[in-house]
C-alpha positions as CSV (number, residue, x, y, z in Angstrom):
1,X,45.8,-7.6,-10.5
2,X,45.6,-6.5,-7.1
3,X,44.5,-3.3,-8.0
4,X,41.7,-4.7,-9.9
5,X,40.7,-6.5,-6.5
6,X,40.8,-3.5,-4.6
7,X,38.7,-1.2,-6.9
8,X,36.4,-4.4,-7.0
9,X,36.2,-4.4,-3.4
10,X,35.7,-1.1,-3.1
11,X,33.3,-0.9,-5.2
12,X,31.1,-3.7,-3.3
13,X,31.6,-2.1,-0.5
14,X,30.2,1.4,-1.3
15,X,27.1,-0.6,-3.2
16,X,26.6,-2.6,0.4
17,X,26.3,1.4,2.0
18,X,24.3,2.6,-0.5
19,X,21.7,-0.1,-0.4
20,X,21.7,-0.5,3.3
21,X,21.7,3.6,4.2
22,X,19.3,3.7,1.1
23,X,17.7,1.2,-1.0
24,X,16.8,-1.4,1.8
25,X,15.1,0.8,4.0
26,X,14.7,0.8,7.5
27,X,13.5,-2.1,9.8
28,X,10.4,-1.9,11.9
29,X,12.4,-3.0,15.9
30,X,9.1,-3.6,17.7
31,X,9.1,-6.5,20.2
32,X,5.2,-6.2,20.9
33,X,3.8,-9.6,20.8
34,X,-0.2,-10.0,19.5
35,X,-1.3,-13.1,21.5
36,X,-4.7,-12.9,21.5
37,X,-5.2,-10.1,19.1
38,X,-6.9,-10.7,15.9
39,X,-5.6,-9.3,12.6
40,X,-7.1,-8.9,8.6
41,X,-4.6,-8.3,5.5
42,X,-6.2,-7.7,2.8
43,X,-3.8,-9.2,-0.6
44,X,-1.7,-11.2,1.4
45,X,-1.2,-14.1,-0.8
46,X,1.2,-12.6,-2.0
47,X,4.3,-9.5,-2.1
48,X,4.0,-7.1,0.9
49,X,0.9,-8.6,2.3
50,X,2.1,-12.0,2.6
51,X,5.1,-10.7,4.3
52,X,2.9,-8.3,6.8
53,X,0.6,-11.6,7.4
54,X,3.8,-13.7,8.2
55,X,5.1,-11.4,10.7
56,X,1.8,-11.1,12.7
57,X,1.6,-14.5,12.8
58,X,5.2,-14.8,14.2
59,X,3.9,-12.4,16.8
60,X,1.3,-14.7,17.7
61,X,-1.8,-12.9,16.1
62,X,-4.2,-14.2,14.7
63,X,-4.3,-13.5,10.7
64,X,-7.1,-13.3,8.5
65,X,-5.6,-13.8,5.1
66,X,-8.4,-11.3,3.3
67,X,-7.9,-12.2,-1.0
68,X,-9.8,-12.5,-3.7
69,X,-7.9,-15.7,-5.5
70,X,-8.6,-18.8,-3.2
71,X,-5.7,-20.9,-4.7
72,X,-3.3,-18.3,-4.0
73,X,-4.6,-17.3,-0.4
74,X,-4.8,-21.0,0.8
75,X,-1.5,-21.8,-0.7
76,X,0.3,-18.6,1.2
77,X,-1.9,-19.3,4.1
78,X,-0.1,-23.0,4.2
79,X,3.2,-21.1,4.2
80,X,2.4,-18.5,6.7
81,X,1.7,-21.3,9.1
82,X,4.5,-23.9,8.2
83,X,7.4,-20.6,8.7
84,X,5.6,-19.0,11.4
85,X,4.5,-21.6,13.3
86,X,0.9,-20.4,14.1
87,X,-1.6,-22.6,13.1
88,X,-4.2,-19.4,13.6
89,X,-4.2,-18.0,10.1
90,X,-6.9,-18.4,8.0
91,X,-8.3,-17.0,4.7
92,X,-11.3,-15.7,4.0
93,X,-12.2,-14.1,0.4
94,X,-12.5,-10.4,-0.5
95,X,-13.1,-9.1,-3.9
96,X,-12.4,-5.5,-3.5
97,X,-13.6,-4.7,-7.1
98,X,-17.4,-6.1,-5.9
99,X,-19.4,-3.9,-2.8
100,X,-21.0,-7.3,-2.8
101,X,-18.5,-9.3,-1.8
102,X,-17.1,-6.2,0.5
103,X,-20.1,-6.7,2.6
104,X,-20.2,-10.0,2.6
105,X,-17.0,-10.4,3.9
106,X,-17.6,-8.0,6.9
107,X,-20.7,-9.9,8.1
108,X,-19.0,-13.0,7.5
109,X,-16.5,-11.5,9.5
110,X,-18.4,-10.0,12.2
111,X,-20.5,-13.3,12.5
112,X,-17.4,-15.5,13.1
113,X,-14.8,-13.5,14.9
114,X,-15.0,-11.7,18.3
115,X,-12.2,-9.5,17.8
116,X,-10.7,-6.9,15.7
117,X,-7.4,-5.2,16.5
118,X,-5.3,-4.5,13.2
119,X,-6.8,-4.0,9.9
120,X,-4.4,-3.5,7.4
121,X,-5.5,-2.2,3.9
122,X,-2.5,-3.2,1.5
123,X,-4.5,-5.0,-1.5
124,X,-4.6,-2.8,-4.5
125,X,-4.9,-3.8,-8.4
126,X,-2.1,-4.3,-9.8
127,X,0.7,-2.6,-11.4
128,X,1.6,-3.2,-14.9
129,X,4.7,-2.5,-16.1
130,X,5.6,-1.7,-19.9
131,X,8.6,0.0,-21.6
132,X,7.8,3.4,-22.3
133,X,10.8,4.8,-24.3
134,X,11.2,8.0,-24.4
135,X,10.1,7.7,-21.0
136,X,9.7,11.4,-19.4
137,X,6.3,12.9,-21.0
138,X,5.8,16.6,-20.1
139,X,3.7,15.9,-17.5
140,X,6.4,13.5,-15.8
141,X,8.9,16.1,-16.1
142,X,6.6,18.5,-14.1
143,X,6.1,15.5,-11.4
144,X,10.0,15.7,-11.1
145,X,10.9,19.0,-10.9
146,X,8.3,19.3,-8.1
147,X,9.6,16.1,-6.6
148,X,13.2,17.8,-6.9
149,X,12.0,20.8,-5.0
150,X,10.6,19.0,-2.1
151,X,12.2,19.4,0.8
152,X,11.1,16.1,2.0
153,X,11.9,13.8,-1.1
154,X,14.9,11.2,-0.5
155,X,16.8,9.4,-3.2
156,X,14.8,6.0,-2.6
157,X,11.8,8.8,-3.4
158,X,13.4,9.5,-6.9
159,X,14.2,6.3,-8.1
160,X,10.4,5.1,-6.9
161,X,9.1,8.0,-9.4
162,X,11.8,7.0,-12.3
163,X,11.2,3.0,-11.8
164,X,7.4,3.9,-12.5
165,X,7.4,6.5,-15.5
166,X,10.7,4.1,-16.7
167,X,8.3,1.0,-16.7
168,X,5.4,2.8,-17.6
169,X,3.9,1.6,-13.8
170,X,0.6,1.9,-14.3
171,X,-3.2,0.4,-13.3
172,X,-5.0,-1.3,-16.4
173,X,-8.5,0.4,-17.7
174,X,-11.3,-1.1,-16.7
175,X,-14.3,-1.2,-14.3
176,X,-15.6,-2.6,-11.0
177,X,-18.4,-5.0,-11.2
178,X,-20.5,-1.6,-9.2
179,X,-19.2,0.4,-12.4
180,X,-16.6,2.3,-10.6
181,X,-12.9,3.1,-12.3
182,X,-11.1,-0.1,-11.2
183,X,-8.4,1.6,-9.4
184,X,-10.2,4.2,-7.5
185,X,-12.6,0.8,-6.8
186,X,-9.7,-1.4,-5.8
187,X,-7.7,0.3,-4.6
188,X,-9.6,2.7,-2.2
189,X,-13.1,2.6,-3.0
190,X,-13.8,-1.1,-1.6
191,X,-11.3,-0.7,1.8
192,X,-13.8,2.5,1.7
193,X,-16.5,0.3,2.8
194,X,-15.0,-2.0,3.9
195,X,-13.2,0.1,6.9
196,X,-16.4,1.6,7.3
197,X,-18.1,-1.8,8.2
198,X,-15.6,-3.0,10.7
199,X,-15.5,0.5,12.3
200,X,-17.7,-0.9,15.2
201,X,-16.0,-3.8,16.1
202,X,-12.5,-1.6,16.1
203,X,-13.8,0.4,18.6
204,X,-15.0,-2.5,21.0
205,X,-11.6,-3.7,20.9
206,X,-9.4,-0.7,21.1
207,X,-7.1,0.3,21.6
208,X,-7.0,-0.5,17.7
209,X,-5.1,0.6,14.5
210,X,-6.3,0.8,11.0
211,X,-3.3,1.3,8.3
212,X,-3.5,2.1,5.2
213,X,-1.2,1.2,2.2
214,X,-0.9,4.4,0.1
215,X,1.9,5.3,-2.2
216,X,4.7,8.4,-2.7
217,X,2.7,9.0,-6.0
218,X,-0.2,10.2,-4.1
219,X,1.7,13.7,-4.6
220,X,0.5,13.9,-8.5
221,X,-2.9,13.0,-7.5
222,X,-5.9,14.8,-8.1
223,X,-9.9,14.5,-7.3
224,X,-12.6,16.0,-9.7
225,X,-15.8,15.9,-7.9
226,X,-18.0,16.4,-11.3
227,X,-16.2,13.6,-13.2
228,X,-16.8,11.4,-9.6
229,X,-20.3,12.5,-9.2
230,X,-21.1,11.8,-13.2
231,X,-18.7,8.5,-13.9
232,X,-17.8,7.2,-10.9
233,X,-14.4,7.6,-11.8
234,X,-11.6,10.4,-11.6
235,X,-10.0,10.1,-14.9
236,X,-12.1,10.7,-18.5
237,X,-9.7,8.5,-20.1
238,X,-8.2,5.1,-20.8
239,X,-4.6,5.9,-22.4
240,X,-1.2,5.1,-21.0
241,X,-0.8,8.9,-19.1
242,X,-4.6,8.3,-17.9
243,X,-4.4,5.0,-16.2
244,X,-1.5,6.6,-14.5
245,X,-3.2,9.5,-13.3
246,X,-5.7,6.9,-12.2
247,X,-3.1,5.4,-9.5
248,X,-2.2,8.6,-8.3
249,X,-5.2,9.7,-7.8
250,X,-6.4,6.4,-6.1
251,X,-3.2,6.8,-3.8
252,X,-4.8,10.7,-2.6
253,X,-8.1,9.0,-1.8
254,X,-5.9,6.7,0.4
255,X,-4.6,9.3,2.4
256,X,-7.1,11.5,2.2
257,X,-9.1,8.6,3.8
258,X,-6.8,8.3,6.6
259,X,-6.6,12.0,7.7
260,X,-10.4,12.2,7.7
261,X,-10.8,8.9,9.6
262,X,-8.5,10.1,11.8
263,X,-10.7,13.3,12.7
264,X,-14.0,11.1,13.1
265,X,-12.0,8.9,15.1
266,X,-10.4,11.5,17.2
267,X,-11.2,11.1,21.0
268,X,-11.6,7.0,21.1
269,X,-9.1,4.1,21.1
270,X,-8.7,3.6,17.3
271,X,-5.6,5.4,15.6
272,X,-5.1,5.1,11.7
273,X,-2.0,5.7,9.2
274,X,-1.2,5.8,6.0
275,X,2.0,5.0,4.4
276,X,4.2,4.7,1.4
277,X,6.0,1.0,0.9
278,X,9.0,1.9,-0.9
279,X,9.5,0.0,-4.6
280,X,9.4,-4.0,-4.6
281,X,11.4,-5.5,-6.7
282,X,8.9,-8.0,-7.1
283,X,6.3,-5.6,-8.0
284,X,8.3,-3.8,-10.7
285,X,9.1,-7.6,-12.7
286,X,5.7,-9.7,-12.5
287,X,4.2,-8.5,-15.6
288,X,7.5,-8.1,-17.8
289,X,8.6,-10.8,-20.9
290,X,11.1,-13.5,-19.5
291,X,13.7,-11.6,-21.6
292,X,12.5,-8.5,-20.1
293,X,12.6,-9.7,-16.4
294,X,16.2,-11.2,-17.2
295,X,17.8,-7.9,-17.8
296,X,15.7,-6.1,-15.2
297,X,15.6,-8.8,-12.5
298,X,19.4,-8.4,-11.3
299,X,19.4,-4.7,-10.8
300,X,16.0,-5.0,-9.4
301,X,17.5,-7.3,-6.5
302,X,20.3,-4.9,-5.9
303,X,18.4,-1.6,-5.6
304,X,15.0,-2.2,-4.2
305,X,13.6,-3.7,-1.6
306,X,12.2,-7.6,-1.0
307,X,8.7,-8.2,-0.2
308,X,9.6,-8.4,3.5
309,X,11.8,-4.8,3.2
310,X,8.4,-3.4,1.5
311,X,6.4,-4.5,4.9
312,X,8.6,-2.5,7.3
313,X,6.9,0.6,7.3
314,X,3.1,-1.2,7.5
315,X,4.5,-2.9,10.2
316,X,5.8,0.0,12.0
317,X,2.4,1.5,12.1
318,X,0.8,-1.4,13.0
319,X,3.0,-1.9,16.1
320,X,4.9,0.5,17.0
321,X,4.1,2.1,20.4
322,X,3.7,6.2,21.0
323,X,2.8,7.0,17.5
324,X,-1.1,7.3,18.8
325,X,-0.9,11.4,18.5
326,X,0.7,10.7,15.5
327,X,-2.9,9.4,13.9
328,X,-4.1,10.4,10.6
329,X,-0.5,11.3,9.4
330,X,1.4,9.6,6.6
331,X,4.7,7.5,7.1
332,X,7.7,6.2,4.9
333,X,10.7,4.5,5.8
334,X,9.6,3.6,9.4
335,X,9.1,7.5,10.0
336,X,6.3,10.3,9.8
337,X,6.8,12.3,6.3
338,X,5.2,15.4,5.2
339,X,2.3,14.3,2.6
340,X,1.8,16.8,-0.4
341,X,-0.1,19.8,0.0
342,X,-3.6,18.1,-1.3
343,X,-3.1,15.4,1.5
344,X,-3.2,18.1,4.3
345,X,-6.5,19.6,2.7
346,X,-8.8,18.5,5.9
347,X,-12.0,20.1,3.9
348,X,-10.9,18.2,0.7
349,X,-10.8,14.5,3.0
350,X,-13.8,15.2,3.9
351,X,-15.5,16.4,0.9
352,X,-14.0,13.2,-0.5
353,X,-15.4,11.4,1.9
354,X,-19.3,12.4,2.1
355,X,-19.1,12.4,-1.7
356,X,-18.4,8.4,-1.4
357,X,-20.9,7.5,1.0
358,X,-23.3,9.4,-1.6
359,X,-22.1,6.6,-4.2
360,X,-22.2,3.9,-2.3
């Protein structure tokens, strides 16, 4: 018997390392208080966003709650005050999938509010997760080797890839309202313009920080000008394999974005970062059967991270002082990573980027 309850110990106790040194991810230490300094989240009703948005508002920001579901945002926007305290948060809708309401909210925006001092792009569509047994297509076992080779790649790297090609993690077909491919709409196209819009009041109120919520997958992204140019979209199909393609390639754009930002904004007071969350286990459950989310749910708590673990890293770059040289440059785990080799392409960010204004 008591050798049972010392292997049992034992074996708590090297999970309890693990998932500290690996799985939970590092905490964002910044003291920097935001009285006085104003703050959008875009999808903050809810996961990572709502955690972000709570954590401003602890600092004393104010928080602009930016969502397209006003149910949801008013209902986490009653939370975010009752836990924080701060009675200055406030939503205000976005629909990233309409260039409509994209505007409108930034003249809204600009009509209403003097200030601008974090704006944090973290909505994206999201993520739906089905079986997919036999889970490791060709393809995916491409995406790992290289993943294996990287230098840079940790373990909470790996088990974010397998989670996703496990689940089948992937963006649903569809199209924006404008008739772009709804993840390169959502999930980059619309902060796209809508970054663009706000650009003005950042730099009136610098120094400023504009971060952007990208992904590790951004490494198996790809952009095909002619298929952007003719369908507004960088994937020909709608199958399982292309809607994941889709992410990925939404998830380049992302950091693509930010290193081409960075090099327009280089020389005022606005600094911008992109980033990779880690895996939520919130994320990898919503759209699962009950029966499905019972068997997942428990190993999902132990490995991967909470809503609030999956905000350390946005938070980092949102707050954390010295990292201003650091602008344009990609971040995981609270630290600066190396992106892969088509996020470093300056002439492809900006390619990207002057092909996007043509759309718009």
């Amino acid at each position: 018997m008591s050798t049972l309850l010392y292997v049992a110990a034992g074996a708590v106790s090297l999970y309890v390392i693990v998932y500290y040194a690996v799985f939970r991810g590092v905490r964002c230490v910044s003291s920097v208080k935001l009285k006085g300094k104003t703050a959008i989240v875009t999808g903050s009703n809810t996961g990572i966003g709502k955690a972000t948005a709570l954590d401003l508002a602890k600092r004393g920001a104010r928080v602009i709650l930016a969502c397209r579901n006003k149910e949801k945002a008013e209902a986490a926007s009653f939370d975010i005050r009752r836990e924080s305290g701060n009675n200055d948060v406030v939503f205000m809708q976005l629909d990233l999938a309409s260039l409509k309401s994209v505007s409108s909210f930034a003249e809204t925006f600009l009509k209403t509010e003097p200030r601008l001092d974090i704006l944090i792009n973290n909505a994206g569509e999201d993520v739906e997760i089905r079986w997919n047994i036999p889970f490791l297509s060709l393809q995916h076992q491409l995406y790992l080797t290289s993943l294996l080779h990287c230098s840079e790649t940790t373990i909470s790297d790996l088990s974010s890839f397998l989670v996703y090609t496990l689940c089948s993690g992937v963006m649903g077909p569809g199209r924006t309202e404008d008739g772009f491919g709804l993840a390169l709409g959502v999930n980059h196209l619309g902060h796209f313009l809508l970054t663009n819009l706000l650009l003005e009041r950042l730099q009136q109120c610098g120094p400023s920080r504009v971060i952007t919520v990208a992904a590790l997958l951004h490494r198996f992204g790809k952009i095909d000008f002619p298929l952007l140019a003719s369908k507004k979209d960088l994937v020909s199909g709608q199958s399982t394999w292309h809607n994941f393609q889709a992410y990925c390639n939404s998830k380049l754009c992302n950091v693509l974005f930010t290193r081409e930002l960075a090099n327009r904004l280089e020389g005022t007071s606005v600094t911008c970062y992109s980033l990779h969350p880690g895996v939520i286990y919130t994320e990898i459950c919503r759209s699962l059967s009950f029966w499905q989310q019972l068997l997942i749910m428990p190993f999902a708590k132990l490995f991967f991270m909470d809503p609030e673990g999956g905000s350390q890293t946005t938070l980092y770059c949102a707050l954390q002082e010295g990292i201003e040289p650091l602008s344009g440059r990609y971040f995981s785990n609270c630290a600066l990573q190396q992106v892969g080799a088509k996020g470093r392409d300056d002439a492809l960010a900006k390619k990207l980027w002057e092909t996007l204004r043509c759309l718009l």
